[in-house]
Each structure stands twice: as structure tokens, then as C-alpha cells.
C-alpha positions in Angstrom: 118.0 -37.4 173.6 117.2 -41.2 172.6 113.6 -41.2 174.6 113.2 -38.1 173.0 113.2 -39.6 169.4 111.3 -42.7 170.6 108.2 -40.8 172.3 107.2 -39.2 168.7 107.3 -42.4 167.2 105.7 -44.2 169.1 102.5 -41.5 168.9 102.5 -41.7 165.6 102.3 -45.8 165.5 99.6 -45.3 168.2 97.7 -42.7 165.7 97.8 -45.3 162.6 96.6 -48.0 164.5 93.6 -46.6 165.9 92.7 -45.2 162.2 93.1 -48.6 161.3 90.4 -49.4 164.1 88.4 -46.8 163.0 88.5 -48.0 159.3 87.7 -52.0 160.7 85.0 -50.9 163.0 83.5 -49.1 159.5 84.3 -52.5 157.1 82.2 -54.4 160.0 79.0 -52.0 160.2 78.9 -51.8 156.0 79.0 -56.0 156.2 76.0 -55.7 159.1 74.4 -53.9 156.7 74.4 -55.8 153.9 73.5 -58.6 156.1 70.3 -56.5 157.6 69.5 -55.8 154.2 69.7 -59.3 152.2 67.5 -60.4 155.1 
């Protein structure tokens, strides 16, 4: 019953940080283009 408990969990903590990826990856591109732009 333990793994049982541990496998949703664990999805869920995989879920959160690939959204925080996501929300990184978009942080970077706005930055790149402010960059492209001020140049």
C-alpha cells in the first residue's frame, strides 16, 4: 500500500517541476527579447 501512496506523489512533484521549466524557459525568451530589442 506504501508504494502505492509514494507513486502519486511523486507525479505530482514531477508535474510542478516541469511547469516550473516551462515558466523559466518563458522568463529566459522575454529577457532575449528585451535584449534583441534594446539592440
Amino acid at each position: 500500500d506504501e508504494p502505492r501512496i509514494e507513486s502519486p506523489r511523486k507525479i505530482i512533484i514531477e508535474e510542478q517541476v516541469i511547469e516550473l521549466c516551462h515558466e523559466a524557459l518563458k522568463i529566459l525568451f522575454d529577457q532575449n527579447k528585451d535584449f534583441s530589442n534594446r539592440s
